[in-house]
C-alpha positions as a Python dict, from the first residue, in 0.01 Angstrom:
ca = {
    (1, 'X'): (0, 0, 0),
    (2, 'X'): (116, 328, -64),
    (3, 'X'): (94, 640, 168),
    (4, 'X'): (142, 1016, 89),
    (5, 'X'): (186, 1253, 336),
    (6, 'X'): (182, 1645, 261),
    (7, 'X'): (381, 1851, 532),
    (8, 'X'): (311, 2217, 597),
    (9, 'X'): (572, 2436, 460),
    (10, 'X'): (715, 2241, 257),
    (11, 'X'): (710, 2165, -80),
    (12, 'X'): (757, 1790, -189),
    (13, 'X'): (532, 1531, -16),
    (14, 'X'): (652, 1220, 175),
    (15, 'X'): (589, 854, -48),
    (16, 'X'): (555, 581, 150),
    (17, 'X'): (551, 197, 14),
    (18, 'X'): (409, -27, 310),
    (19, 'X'): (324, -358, 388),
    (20, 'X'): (73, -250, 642),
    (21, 'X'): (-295, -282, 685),
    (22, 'X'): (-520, 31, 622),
    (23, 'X'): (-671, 5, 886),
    (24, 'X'): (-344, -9, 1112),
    (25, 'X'): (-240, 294, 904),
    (26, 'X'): (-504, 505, 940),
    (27, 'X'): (-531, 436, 1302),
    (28, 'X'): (-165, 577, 1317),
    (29, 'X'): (-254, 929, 1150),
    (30, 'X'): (-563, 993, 1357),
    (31, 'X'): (-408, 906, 1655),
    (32, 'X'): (-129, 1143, 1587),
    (33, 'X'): (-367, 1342, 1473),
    (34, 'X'): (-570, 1378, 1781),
    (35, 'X'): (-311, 1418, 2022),
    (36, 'X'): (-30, 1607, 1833),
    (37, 'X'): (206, 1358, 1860),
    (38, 'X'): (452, 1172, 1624),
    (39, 'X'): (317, 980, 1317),
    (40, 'X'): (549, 670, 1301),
    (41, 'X'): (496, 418, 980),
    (42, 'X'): (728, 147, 856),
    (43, 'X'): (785, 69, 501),
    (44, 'X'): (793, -214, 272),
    (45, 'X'): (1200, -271, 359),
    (46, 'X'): (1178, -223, 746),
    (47, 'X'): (1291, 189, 774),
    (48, 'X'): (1102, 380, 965),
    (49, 'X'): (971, 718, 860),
    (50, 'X'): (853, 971, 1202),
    (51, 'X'): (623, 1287, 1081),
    (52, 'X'): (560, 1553, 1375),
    (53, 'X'): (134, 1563, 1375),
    (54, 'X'): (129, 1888, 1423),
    (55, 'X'): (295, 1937, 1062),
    (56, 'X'): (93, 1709, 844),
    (57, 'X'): (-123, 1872, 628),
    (58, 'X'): (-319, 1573, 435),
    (59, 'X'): (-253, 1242, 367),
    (60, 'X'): (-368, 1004, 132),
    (61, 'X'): (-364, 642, 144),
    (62, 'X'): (-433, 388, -127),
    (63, 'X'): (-315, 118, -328),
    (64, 'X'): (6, 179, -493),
    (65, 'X'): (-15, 159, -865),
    (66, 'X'): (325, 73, -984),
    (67, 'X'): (327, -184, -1290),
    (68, 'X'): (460, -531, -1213),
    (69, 'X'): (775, -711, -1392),
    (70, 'X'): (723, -1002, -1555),
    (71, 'X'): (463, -1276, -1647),
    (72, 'X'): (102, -1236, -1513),
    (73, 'X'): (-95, -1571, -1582),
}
């Protein structure tokens, strides 16, 4: 899944490719969200990305839509 997260003040959004649920992800932004704290997600190779909540402007989450190599039956 990928998530994109637009910070205030700042011109380039944050890309995010995760192996997470939605709904674990979305938890994580409203609860950061709601009580200013950090946003902490983990992506598809183990790294951890950490976005203040008090900076995030939106985010979108969705399925990523990046073509697949090779055969498809």
């Amino acid at each position: 899944m990928e998530v994109t997260i637009g910070v205030q003040n700042v011109a380039r959004e944050l890309t995010i490719e995760t192996d997470s649920p939605t709904a674990e992800v979305t938890a994580a932004v409203e609860k950061a969200l709601a009580d200013g704290g950090v946003l902490r997600l983990t992506d598809s190779r183990g790294r951890s990305v950490f976005v203040p909540g008090s900076v995030i402007g939106w985010i979108q989450v969705g399925d990523s839509d990046k073509a697949r190599v090779g055969f498809t039956p």
